[in-house]
Structures are given as structure tokens and as C-alpha cells.
N, C-alpha and C positions, 0 to 999 in steps of 0.2 A: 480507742475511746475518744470523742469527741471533747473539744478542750471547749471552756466557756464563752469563750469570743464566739467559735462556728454556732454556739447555741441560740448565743444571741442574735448573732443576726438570720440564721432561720427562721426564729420565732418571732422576727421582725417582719421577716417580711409572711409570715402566717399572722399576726395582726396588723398588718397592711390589706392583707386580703379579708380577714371579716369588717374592716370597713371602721377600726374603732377613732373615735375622737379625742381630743385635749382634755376635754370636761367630764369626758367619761369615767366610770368605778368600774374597775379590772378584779376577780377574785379571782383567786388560785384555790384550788380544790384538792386537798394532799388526805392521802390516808398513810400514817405512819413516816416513813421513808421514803414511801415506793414516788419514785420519781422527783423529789426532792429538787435535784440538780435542776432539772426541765423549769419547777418555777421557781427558782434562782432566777433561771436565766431570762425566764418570760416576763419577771418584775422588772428586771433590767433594762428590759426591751421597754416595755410599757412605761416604766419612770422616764426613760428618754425621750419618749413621742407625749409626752406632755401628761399621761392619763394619770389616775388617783390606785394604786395599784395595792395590793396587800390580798396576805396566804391567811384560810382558814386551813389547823390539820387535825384531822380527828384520828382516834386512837387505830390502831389494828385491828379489823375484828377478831375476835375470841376463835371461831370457827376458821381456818383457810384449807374446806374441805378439797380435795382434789377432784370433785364431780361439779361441776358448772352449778350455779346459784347465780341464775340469768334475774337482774331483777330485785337482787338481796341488796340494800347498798350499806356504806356503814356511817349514813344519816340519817337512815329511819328512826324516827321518835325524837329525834335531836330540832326540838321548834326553832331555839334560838340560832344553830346553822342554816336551819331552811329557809328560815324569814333573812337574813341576812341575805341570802344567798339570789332571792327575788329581789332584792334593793338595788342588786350588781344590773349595769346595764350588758356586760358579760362575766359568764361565770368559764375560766379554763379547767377543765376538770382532769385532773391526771388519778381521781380515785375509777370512777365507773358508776357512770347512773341510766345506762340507756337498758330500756325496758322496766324502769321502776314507775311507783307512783312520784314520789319525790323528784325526780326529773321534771314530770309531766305537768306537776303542779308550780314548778319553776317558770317551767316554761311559759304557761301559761298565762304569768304577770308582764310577758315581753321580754324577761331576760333572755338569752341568748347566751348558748350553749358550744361549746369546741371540746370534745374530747381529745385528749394525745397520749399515748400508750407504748405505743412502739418503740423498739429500740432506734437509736439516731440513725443509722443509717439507711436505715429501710424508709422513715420520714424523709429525709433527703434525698434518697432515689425517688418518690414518690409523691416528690412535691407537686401539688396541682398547677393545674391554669385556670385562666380566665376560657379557655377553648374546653376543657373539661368539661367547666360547669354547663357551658351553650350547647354540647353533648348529650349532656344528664339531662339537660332540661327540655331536651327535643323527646328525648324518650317518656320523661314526664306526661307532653303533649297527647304524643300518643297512647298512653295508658289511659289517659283520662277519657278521652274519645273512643274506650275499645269497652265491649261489651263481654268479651268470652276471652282466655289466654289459653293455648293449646302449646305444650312441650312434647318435644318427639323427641325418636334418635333410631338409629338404625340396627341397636341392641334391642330398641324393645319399647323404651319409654313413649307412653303417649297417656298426656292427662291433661284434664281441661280443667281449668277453673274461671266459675262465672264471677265478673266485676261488677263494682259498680258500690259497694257496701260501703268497701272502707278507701282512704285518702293514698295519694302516690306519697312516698319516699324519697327523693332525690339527695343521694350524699358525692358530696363534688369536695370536700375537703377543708371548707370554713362557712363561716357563719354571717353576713352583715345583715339579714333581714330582722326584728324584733321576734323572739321567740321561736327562733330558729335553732335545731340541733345537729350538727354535724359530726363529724370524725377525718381530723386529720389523717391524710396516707389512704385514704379510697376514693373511687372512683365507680358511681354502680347506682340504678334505680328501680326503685322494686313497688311491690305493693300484695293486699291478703286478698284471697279469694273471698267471696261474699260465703256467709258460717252455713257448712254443711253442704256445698255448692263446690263441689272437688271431688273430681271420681275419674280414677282410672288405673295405672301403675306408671309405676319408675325403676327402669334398671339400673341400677350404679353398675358403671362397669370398671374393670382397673386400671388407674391411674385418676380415676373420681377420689376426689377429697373430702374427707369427715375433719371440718377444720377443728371439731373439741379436742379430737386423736392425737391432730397435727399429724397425722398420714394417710398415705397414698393407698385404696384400695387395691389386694390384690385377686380378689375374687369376686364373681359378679355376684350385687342382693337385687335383688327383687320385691318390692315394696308394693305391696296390694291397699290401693284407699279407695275407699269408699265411705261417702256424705262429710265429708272433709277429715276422716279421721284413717289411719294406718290400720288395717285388720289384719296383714300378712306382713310377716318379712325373714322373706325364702334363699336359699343361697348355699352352693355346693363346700363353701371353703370357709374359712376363720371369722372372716369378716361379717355375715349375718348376725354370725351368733356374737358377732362381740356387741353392735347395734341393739340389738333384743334382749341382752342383757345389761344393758347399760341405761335403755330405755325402763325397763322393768326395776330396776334399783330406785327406780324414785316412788315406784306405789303407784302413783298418779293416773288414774287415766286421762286428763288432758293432754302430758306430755306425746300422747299419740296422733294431739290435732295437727293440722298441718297448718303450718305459719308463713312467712312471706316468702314472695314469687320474686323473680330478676334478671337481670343480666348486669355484666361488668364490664365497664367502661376504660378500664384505668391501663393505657397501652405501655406503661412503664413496667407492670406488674408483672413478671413470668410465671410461668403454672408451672415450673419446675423448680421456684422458689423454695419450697421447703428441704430439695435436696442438699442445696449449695450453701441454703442460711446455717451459721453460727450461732445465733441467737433468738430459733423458733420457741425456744423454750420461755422464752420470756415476751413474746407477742401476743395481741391477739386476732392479729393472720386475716391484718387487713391485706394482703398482698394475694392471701390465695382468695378470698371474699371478693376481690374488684380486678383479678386478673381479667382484660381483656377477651371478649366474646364467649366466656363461660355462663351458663344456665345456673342462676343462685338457686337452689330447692334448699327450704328452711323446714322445719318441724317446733309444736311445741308454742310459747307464748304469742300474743299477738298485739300487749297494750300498747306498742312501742306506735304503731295506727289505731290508737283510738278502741279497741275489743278490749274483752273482759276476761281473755283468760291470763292467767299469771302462775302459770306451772315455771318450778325452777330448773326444768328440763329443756334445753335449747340447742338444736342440730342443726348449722350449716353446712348444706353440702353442696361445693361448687362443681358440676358438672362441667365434662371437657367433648367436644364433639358433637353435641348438641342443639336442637332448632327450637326454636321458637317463633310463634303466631300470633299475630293480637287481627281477630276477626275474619280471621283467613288471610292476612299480610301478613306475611314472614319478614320477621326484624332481625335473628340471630337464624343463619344458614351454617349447620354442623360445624360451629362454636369461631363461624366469623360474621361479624357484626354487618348487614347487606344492606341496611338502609343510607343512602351517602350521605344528610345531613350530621349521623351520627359514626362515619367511618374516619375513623382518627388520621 
């Protein structure tokens, strides 16, 4: 367990890096307990380096269902946190507001946004750089200049999705631009297909990641899309059916759109992290999300860029082995990163 000194000077130098000033308003963002100690230590930090710092916490919510509520946060209808919450020049949020309206609408005013969640150790393995973000932001470059994204693999997977719709993603680990949102402990840039414009299949094979599970697949699915939406998901062994039923527990038919496209940048992160970690139970697996040279395939909401769907149903699955194309250039060669501006 990390004592309060290492906290604080982590968290120092993770508000070093989103760029904050003297004159600045610092909030903390607590729901309940959960992570408490984190904005102790983050005030601490921040009272130091001169900033105007102080915790809003809101209650628990009522529900802590064990099915993802991607999106749900526990400030909705709460005006007087929200408005507060846009007057912060950054807000630290250790509750979770990414994919909600309320985030969006933060954001929006210029606030700027750092989520942190993870347990301490995994933040301090995974502490960014400045080489990071000039990485993430290369790939940025070329998402924006690519017209079509094509995922292979030698299992099977080949699907394309046409660009151009919606806005790139870049998450490198902090925050210093106005209205900017980030998440400590990743490394990864993504972006959504243009709606209805996603057609082909995807075979998860084993050792692919379904990070809601927090594990390792052991049997290959087979994921049939067509017009941006899942219509099949085939598969000899547990693992299909645990996906098709899990997907179908929500009613929803949106939860079957398919949402953001990527690769992972983050060369600290091992893909066999979830075996070794102690405390998977308590992440939310930014480690297997930004491992290095993995194929992010997302399912489910897409407000997080700017779309309208807000299904509470949300599937990352970091593929391992994996290619990736933007235009007919190959940027990820079976799940190693080939482009050298962005080879770590």
C-alpha cells in the first residue's frame, strides 16, 4: 500500500504534466470513499504548487449494479455540482464521467478534465511521458488524414470502417489543453467509424481480452457486422455465449453498434497483465486498454466522440496479433506498431 508522501509526489508530478498554474481552481471529484486517499493527496500536491484546490463528494449511488452503466454517473441532475464543476479550470475526477452528458457539458466551458482510478501501482508503472503523448499524437495525424480503417489478422478478422464522421481520440495520460479529457495510466488513439459505415467480421481468438470480464479468452468468437451493427456472434466454446448473453441482458438494441476503433501505445503495459495483477478487481484495465501494439475493438456507446448513442452496454476488446490499415498503410503489423515515428 502506498504511503502519502509517494502519493503525493506522483500526483505532483501528474499535475506538472497537465500544465496547471498558481491562480488556478483544482476540484476533486469523490463519489463516496472510493478513492478518497488519491484526493488527499492530490489537494496536497496542489496546495503546494500554489493552486486554489478543494474536494466536492457526492453520495454513493443507490445501484452498484455489477453489469457496466457506461455513461451513468452520480452527478446527473445534481446542477449545483455541475455548474461548480465548469468554474474549475481542472476538474480531478476519481468518481467516472467518461461517456456521460455531464462530462461533455464540462467540458465544454474549457474545464479540463484527468480521470485516475487505478490502483497505485499500476499508475506508477504507467506513468506517461512527454515521448508518449508526440506518439499518440502522430497516430492522431494520421487518422485524421485516412479515409477508410481496415483490421486483419490471420484468424480471420478483416473489417473496415469508413472515417471521416466523427473526431480522433488521443489519450496520452494528462490534460494541459482547455477542455481537454484524459485518463491517467494510458496510452492509445482511437476514433468511431462514420454510423452504419462498418462491415465485415472479427474473430477474437484466445488470449484476446473482454476487459468488462477482466479475462482472457479461451475459445475463438466470431463476430458478424454489418452497417455498423453486430448481427452474429458464433463460437465453438463458453466464451460466445458468455458475450451474447451479456450483450442481450441489457434489451438494447444499440448496445450491438459498434463504437471506437484503435491501437495502444503505452510500451509499459504488458498483455499479460491481468495474470500477475493483485488488484484487477479494482481497475479499470487501463493496462490491458493501452498495452502496446494491441487492436482496440470497442462495442456499444459512441457520445464519448461527439454521436448519439448512449446505450449502458460498453465492450472493450483489446486484440493481440493483430494488423491494422489506414488507407492501404499498415500502422500496427500482427500486434507490432511499424510506423517509426510512433515505434516506442
Amino acid at each position: 500500500m502506498a504511503t502519502q508522501y509517494e502519493m503525493v509526489k506522483l500526483f505532483t508530478q501528474q499535475l506538472e504534466l497537465c500544465g496547471v498554474k498558481p491562480y488556478e481552481t483544482l476540484i476533486c471529484l469523490v463519489e463516496g470513499n472510493i478513492r478518497a486517499d488519491y484526493a488527499e493527496a492530490t489537494m496536497i500536491a496542489a496546495r503546494e504548487m500554489g493552486l486554489t484546490p478543494f474536494q466536492i463528494t457526492v453520495p454513493l449511488r443507490e445501484s452498484r449494479s455489477i453489469k457496466s452503466m457506461t455513461g451513468r454517473t452520480g452527478i446527473a441532475g445534481n446542477i449545483p455540482v455541475i455548474e461548480a464543476l465548469k468554474k474549475a479550470d481542472i476538474v480531478i475526477d476519481f468518481m467516472g464521467m467518461l461517456f456521460s452528458y455531464e462530462q461533455n457539458e464540462i467540458c465544454a466551458t474549457g474545464t479540463r478534465v484527468c480521470f485516475i482510478r487505478e490502483p497505485f501501482d499500476i499508475l506508477a508503472r504507467n506513468m506517461q511521458t512527454r515521448d508518449l503523448r508526440r506518439r499518440v499524437e502522430w497516430g492522431e495525424k494520421l487518422i485524421r488524414e485516412a479515409k477508410t480503417m481496415r483490421i486483419y489478422s490471420e484468424v480471420g478478422t478483416d473489417l473496415t470502417y469508413e472515417l471521416g464522421e466523427y473526431p480522433v481520440m488521443t489519450q496520452y495520460g494528462y490534460t494541459d489543453t482547455p477542455g481537454r479529457w484524459d485518463h491517467m495510466g494510458t496510452g492509445q488513439v482511437l476514433t468511431n467509424g462514420n454510423d452504419g459505415k462498418v462491415n465485415g467480421k472479427v474473430v477474437l481468438q484466445p488470449g484476446d481480452i473482454v476487459n468488462g470480464f477482466k479475462r482472457y479468452l479461451e475459445s475463438p468468437v466470431t463476430l458478424t457486422i454489418r452497417d455498423g451493427f453486430i448481427t452474429g456472434i458464433d463460437g465453438p466454446g463458453m466464451d460466445a455465449a458468455l458475450i451474447r448473453k451479456y450483450i442481450e441482458s441489457y434489451n438494447d438494441p444499440r448496445a450491438y453498434a459498434i463504437s471506437h476503433i484503435g491501437w495502444g501505445c503505452l510500451d509499459s503495459a504488458p498483455w499479460y497483465h491481468n495474470i500477475i495483477s493483485r488488484t484487477k478487481d479494482q481497475e479499470i484495465g487501463t493496462s490491458s486498454l493501452s498495452y502496446y501494439g494491441n487492436v482496440l475493438f470497442s462495442t456499444g456507446p459512441n457520445t464519448e466522440l461527439g454521436g448519439k448513442n448512449d446505450t449502458a452496454c460498453h465492450m472493450d476488446m483489446p486484440m493481440r496479433d493483430c494488423s491494422l490499415d489506414l488507407d492501404g498503410v499498415q500502422i500496427v503489423s500482427n500486434g507490432k506498431i511499424v510506423i517509426p515515428e510512433m515505434i516506442a
